[in-house]
C-alpha positions in Angstrom: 0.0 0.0 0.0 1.1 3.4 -1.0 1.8 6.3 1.9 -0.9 8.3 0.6 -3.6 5.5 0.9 -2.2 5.4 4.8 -2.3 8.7 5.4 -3.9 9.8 8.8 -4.0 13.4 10.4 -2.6 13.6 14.1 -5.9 13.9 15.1 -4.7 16.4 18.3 -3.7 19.0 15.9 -6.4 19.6 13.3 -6.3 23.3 13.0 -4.5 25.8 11.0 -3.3 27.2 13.8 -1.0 25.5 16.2 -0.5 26.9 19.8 3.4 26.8 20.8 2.6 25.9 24.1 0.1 22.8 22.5 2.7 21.6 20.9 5.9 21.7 23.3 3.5 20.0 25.6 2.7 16.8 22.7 6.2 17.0 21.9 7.1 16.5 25.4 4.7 14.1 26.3 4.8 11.9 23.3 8.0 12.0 21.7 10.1 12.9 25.0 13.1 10.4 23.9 13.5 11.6 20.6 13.5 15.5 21.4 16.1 18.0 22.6 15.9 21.8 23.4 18.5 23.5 21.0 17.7 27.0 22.5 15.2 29.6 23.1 13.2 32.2 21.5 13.1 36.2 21.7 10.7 35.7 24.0 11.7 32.6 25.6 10.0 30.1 24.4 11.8 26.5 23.8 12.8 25.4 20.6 12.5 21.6 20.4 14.7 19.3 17.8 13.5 15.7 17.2 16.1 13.3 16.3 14.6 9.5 14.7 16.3 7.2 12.7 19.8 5.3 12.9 20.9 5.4 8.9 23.7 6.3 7.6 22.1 9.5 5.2 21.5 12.5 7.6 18.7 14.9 7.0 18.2 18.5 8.6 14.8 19.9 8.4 13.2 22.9 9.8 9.0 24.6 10.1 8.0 27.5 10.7 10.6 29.8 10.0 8.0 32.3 9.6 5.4 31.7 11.8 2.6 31.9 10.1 3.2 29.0 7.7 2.5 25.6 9.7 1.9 23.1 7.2 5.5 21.6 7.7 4.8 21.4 11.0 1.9 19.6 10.3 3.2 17.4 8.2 6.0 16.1 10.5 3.3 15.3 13.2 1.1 13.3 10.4 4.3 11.5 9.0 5.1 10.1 12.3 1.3 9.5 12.7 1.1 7.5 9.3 4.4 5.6 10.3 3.3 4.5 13.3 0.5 2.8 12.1 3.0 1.2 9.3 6.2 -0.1 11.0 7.4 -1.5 8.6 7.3 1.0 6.0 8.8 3.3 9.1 11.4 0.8 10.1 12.6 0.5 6.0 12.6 4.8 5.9 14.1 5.6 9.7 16.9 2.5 9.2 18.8 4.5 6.3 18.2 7.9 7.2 18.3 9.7 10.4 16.8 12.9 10.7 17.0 15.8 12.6 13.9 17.6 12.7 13.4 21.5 13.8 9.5 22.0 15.4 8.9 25.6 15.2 12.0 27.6 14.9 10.2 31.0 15.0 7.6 30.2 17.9 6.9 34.0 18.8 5.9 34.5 15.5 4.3 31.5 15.5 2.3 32.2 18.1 1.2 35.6 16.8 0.5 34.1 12.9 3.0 36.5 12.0 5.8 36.2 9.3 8.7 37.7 11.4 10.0 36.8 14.6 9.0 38.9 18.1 11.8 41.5 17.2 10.0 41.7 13.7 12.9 39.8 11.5 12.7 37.5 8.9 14.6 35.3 10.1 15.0 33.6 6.4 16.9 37.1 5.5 19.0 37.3 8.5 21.7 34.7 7.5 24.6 37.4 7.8 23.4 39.7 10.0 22.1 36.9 12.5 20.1 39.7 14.1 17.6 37.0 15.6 18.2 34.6 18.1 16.7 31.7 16.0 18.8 31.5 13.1 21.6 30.9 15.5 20.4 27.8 16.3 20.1 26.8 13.3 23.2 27.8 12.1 24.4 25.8 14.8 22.3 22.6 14.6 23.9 22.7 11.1 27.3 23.2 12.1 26.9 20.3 14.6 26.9 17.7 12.1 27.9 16.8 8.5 24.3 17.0 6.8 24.1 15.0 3.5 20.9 17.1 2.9 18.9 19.7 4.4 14.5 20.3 3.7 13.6 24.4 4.2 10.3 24.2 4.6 7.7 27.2 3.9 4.3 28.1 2.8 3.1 30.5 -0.2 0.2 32.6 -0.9 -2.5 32.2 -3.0 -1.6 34.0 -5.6 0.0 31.3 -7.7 -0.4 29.0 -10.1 1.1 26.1 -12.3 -0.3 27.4 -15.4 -2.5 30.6 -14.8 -5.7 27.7 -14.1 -4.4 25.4 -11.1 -2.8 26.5 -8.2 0.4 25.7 -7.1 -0.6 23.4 -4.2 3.5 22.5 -3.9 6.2 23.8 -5.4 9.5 23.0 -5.2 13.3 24.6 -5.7 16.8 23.5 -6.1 17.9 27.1 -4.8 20.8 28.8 -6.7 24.3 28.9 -5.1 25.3 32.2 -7.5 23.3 35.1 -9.2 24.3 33.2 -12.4 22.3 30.1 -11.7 24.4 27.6 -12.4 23.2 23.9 -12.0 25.8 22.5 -9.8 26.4 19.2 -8.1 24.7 20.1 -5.3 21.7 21.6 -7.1 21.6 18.2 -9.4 21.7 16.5 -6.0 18.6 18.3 -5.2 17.1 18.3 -8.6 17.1 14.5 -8.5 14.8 14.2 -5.2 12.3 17.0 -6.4 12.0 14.6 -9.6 11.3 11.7 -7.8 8.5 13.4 -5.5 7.0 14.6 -8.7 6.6 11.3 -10.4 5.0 10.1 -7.1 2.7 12.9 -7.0 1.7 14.5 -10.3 -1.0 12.1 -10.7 -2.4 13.0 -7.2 -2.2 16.3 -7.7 -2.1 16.8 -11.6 -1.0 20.9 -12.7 -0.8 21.8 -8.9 2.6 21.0 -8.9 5.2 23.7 -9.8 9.1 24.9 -9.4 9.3 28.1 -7.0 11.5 30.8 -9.1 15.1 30.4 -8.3 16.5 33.9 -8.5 19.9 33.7 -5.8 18.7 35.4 -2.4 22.2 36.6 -0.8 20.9 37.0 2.9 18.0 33.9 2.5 18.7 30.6 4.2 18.8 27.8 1.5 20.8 29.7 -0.8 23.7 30.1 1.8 23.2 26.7 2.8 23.7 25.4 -0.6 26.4 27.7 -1.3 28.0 26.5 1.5 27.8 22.6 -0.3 24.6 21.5 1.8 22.1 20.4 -0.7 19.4 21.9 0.4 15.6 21.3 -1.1 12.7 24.3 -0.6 9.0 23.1 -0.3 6.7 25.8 -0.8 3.1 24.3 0.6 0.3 26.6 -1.6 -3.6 27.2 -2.4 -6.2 24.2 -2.7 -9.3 25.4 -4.5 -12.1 25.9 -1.8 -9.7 25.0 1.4 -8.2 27.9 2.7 -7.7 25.5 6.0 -5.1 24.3 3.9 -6.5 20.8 4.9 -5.7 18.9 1.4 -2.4 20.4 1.2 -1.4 19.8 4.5 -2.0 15.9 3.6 0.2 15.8 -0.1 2.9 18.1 2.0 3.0 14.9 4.2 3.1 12.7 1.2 5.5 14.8 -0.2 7.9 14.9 3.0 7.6 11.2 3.3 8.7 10.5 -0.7 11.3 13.3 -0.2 13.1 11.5 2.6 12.1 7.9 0.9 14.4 9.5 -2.6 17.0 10.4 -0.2 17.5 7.3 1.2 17.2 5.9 -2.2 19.5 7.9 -4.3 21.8 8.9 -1.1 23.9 11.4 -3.5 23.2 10.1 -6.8 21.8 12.4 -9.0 20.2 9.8 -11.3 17.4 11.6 -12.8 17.7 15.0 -12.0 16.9 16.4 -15.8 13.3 15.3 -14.3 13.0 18.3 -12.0 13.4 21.1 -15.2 9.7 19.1 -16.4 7.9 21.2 -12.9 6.3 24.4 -14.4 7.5 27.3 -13.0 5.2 29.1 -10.6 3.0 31.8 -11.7 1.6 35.1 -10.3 -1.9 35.3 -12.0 -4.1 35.2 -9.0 -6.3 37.4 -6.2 -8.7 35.3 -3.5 -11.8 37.3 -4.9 -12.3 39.4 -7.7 -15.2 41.8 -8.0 -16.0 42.1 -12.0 -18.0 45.4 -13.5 -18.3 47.0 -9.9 -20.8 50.2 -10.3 -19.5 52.6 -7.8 -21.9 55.6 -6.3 -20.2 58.6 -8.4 -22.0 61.4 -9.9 -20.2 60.2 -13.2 -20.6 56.5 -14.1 -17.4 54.8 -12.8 -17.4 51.0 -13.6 -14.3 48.9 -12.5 -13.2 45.5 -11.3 -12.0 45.3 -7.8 -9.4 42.5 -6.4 -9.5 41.3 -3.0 -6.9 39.0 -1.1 -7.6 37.8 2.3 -5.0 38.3 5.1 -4.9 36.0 7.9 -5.2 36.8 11.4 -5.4 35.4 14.6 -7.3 36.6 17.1 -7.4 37.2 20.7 -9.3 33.8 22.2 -9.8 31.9 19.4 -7.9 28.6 18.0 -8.1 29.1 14.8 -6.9 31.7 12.1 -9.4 34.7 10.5 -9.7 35.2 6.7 -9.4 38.9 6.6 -10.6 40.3 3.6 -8.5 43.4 1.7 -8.8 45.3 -1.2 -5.8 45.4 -3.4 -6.4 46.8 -6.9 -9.3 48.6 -8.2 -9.5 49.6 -12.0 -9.0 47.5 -15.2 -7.6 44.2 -13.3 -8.5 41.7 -16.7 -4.5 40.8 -16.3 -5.6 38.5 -13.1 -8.2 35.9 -11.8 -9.8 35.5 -8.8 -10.1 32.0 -7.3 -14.1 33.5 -6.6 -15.5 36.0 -9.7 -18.3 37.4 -9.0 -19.9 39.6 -11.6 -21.6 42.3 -10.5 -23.3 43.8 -13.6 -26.7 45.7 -12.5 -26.1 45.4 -8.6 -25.2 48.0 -6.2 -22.4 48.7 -4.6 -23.2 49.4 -0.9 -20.0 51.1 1.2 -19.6 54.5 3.6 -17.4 56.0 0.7 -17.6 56.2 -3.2 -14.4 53.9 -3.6 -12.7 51.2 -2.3 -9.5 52.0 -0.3 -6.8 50.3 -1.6 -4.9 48.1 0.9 -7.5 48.8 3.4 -10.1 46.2 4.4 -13.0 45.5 2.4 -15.9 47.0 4.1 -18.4 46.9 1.2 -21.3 44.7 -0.2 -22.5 44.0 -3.3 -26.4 43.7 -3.4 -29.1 43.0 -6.1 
């Protein structure tokens, strides 16, 4: 049976949102032998490493750099729930690879469904500086053993696509190690795994698979890593069509973590196949959450426009789970994008306390018959 027929979500964290404090208390109390604090946050909070396997092939991997993406998270939890309930498919994985996994490296920001840390830094731009706390750790975790790979794992917005119809529900990157892009050994290395997870899930996922833009970032994580001669693979965890809970792509992130690590252990650092990887479309930026078509605001001249809207997410005070925050971020001729929703608004009325829609403020309009 395949890992995606097995799949099962820990059923303790079936949110969006994950509370630090939640998970340092299920990390403690259910994987207390395979965990280790490697530091503390800006604000204190512990920063947990989980350490499984005995194989000879050694695998970093880090969530949550920015804390508002937690699929990776997510994913690690259901991998170890799907193993669990398929020893010997975990047994065949954890005996050749042994990895080293980083819950939650930005837990402040984590907790505040932020992108930046509590000092407001990104902490995947702060490789030189090392203005944060966090990326020392990792830095250091890194430096603590000879990695024969590393996973960077983030999330992306809505906005893209695999070919201007299908979102990018993954994507994928062999990061650059120069502003000239050259495909190196170490990117090949890379290149090679990415293929292999995309044979095992384009037919899952068919078009929602793509290959994140791969520009050279000198201040951003992976680049430097790879650079340094760590091959080091970006997943990029994006839009399902109706599941802004990100539910569907938390469950093929899992799927794709777990044929990620099974290539590794597979092709060790063989780079058999990597021509594979340059089949992944490149991501596109075509889309907005909502579009408003032939919007008929309350001028004294006719003024008919198309208005775009993109939620922002937002967590708020007493809740457990993450707001869709609706904001308006071009008005005018916008026939160059989509909108995951269109709603055409031909012969109904534009209801709002102003005559226009302020741009990158929230949408506080209706549109009524």
């Amino acid at each position: 049976m395949n890992f995606e027929q097995l799949y099962i979500p820990n059923p303790n964290f079936l949110n969006r949102y994950i509370s630090p404090e939640k998970l340092f208390s299920y990390l403690q109390a259910n994987l207390g032998g395979y965990i280790q604090e490697i530091g503390r946050s800006y604000l204190d909070k512990p920063i947990f490493q989980l350490s499984i396997g005995t194989g000879t092939i050694k695998v970093l991997a880090w969530s949550q750099m920015h804390g508002n993406e937690s699929n990776a998270t997510h994913a690690m939890l259901d991998l170890l729930e799907t193993l669990n309930k398929a020893p010997e498919m975990k047994e065949d994985l954890f005996s050749k690879v042994r990895l080293d996994f980083i819950f939650m490296l930005n837990p402040d920001g984590s907790e505040r469904w932020t992108r930046l840390n509590a000092a407001e830094i990104d902490l995947n731009r702060d490789f030189h500086n090392e203005s944060s706390k966090e990326i020392k750790f990792l830095k250091k975790a890194v430096a603590s053993d000879t990695y024969d790979y590393a996973l960077n794992l983030h999330e992306q917005r809505t906005i893209f696509t695999t070919d201007g119809i299908h979102p990018a529900t993954l994507s994928f990157l062999a990061p650059s190690e120069n502003v000239e892009r050259t495909v190196t050994e170490n990117r090949k290395k890379c290149m090679a795994v990415i293929g292999r997870v995309y044979e095992n899930l384009k037919e899952l996922i068919p078009n929602q698979i793509g290959r994140y833009s791969d520009e050279f970032y000198p201040t951003s994580t992976g680049d430097n890593f790879i650079k340094a001669g760590m091959p080091t693979i970006l997943f990029e965890g994006g839009h399902f069509v109706d599941d802004y809970t990100r539910k569907g792509t938390r469950k093929y992130y899992t799927v794709a973590l777990y044929y990620a690590l099974k290539a590794i252990s597979e092709l060790a650092s063989d780079i058999e196949g990597w021509e594979k990887y340059l089949e992944i479309p490149e991501n596109q930026e075509t889309h907005y959450d909502i579009i408003y078509r032939n919007v008929k605001l309350n001028t004294d001249h006719e003024c008919i426009l198309d208005v775009a809207i993109q939620y922002r997410e937002m967590i708020e005070e007493g809740k457990d789970e993450i707001s869709f925050v609706p904001f308006v971020m071009e008005v005018g001729d916008v026939k160059g994008k989509k909108g995951w929703l269109e709603v055409d608004c031909t012969g109904k009325k534009f209801i709002a306390a102003t005559k226009y829609p302020k741009l990158d403020a929230q949408a506080e309009f209706t549109i009524e018959d």
